[in-house]
C-alpha positions in Angstrom: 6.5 -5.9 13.9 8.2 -3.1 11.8 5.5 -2.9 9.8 2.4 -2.6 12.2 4.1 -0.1 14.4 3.9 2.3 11.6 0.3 1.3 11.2 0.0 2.3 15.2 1.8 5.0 14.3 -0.8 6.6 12.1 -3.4 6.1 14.3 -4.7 2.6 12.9 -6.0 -0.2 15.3 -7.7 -2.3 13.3 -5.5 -4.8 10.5 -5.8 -7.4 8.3 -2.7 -9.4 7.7 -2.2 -11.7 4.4 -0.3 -14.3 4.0 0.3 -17.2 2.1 -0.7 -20.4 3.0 2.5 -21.8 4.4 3.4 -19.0 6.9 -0.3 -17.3 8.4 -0.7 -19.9 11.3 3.1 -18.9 12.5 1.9 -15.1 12.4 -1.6 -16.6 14.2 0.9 -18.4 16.2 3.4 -15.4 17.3 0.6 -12.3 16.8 -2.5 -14.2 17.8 -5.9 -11.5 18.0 -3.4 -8.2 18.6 -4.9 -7.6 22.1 -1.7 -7.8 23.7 -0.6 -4.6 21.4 -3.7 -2.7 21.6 -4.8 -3.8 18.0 -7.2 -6.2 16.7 -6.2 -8.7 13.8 -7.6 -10.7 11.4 -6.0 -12.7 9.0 -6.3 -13.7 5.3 -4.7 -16.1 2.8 -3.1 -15.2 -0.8 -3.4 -18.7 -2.3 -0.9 -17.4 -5.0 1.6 -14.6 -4.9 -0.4 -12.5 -7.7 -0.1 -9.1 -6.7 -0.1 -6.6 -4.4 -3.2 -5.2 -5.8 -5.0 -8.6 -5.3 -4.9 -7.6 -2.0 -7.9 -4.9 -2.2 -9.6 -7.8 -3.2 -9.0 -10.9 -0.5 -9.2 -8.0 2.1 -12.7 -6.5 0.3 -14.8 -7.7 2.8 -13.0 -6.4 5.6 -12.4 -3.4 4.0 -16.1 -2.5 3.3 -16.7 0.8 2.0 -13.3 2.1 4.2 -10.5 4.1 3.6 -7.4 2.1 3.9 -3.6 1.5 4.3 -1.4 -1.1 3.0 1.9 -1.7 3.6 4.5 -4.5 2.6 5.5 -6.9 5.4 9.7 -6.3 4.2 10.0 -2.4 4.6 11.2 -0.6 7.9 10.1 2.9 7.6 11.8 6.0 10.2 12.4 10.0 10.0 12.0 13.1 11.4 8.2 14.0 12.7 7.4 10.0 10.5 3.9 9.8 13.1 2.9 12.9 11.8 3.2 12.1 8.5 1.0 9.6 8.8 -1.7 10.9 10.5 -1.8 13.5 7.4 -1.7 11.0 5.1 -4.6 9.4 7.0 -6.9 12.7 7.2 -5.8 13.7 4.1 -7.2 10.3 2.2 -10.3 10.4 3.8 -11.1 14.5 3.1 -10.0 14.5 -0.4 -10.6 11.2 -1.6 -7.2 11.1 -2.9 -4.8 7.9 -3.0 -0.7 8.9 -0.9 2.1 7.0 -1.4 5.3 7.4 0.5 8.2 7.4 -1.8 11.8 7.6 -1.7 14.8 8.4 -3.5 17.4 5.6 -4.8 20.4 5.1 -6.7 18.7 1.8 -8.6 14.8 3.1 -9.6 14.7 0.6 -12.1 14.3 -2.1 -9.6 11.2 -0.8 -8.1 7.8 0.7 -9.1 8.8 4.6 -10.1 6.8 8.2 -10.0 7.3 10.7 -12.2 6.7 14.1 -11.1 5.8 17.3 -13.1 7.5 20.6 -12.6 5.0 21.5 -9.3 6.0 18.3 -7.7 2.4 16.6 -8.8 2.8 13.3 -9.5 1.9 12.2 -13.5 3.0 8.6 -14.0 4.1 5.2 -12.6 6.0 2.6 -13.6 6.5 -0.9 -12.3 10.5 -1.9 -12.5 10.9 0.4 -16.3 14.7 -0.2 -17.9 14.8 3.9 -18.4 13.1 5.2 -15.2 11.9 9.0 -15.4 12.6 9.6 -11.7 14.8 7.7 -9.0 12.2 8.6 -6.7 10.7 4.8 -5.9 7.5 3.5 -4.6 8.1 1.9 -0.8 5.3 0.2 -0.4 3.1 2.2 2.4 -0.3 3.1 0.2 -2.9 5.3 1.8 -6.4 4.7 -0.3 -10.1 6.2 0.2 -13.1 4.0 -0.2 -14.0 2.6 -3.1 -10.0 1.0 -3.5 -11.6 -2.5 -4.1 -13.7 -1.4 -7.1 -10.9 0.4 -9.0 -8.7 -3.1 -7.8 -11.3 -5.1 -10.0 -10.7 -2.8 -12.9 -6.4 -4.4 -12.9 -6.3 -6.7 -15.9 -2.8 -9.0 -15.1 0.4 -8.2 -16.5 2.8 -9.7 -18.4 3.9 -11.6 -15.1 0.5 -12.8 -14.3 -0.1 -10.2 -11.8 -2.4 -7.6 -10.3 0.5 -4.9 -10.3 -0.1 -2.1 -7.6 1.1 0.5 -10.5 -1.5 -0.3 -12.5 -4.3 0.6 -9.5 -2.2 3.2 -8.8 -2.7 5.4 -12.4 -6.4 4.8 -12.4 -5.6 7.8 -9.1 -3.4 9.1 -11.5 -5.3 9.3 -14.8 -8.7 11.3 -12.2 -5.8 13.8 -10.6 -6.2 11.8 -7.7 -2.6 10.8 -6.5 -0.1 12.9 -4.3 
């Protein structure tokens, strides 16, 4: 529930939830259509853990030509004035066609995917899980994207680990200026 109370939160009614194949009918089961929270759900299957960019692409149909949010199903997010935050997030995506990522500072940054920030607090680079991170300021897994998030997901070639990493959607936003 965690996770789609901050998507109420920022305003957002309608969600697809993804899954894999073993556990979507007990979040059918528990969730059923949303209704009974004042959302609407629909659900999708990831046959094979390959990414969290693979997502943009199971959900591509539902997504249309939308902005949208992602956000992992293992994060609990909180803080001072949070709902506001993500209603900015939310206007600011769709007005400047920009890509915002909530990040946050850790002790371990090599464990997660990383920004790197320039001297004006402008983000220039990310890095899934690097050995010498540039930042301990980590990615958390809430993603606000414009339309058009499916297309640039197409454009991720698998990594080493056979997947469709998030960080490597992420610096296309990067690479156009495109990512706060």
């Amino acid at each position: 529930y965690y996770p789609i109370s901050t998507l109420m939160l920022a305003g957002i009614r309608d969600i697809m939830i993804i899954s894999n194949p073993d556990d979507v009918d007990n979040f059918k089961k528990v969730l059923k259509d949303g209704s009974q929270l004042g959302v609407n759900f629909e659900y999708a299957i990831q046959e094979e853990p390959k990414g969290i960019a693979q997502s943009f692409l199971i959900a591509e149909d539902y997504i249309k030509n939308d902005d949208v949010a992602l956000i992992l199903g293992d994060n609990v997010y909180h803080g001072s004035n949070f709902s506001n935050k993500l209603k900015r997030a939310k206007r600011e995506v769709s007005r400047e066609n920009k890509t915002i990522l909530f990040g946050y500072q850790v002790h371990d940054p090599n464990r997660y995917g990383v920004v790197e920030f320039d001297e004006n607090r402008q983000v220039i680079s990310v890095e899934e899980k690097p050995e010498t991170p540039k930042s301990n300021f980590c990615i958390t897994g809430l993603y606000f994207c414009p339309k058009g998030v499916s297309i640039k997901a197409k454009k991720v070639q698998p990594s080493a680990r056979g997947e469709l990493e998030i960080v490597s959607l992420i610096d296309q936003y990067v690479n156009e200026g495109l990512l706060d």
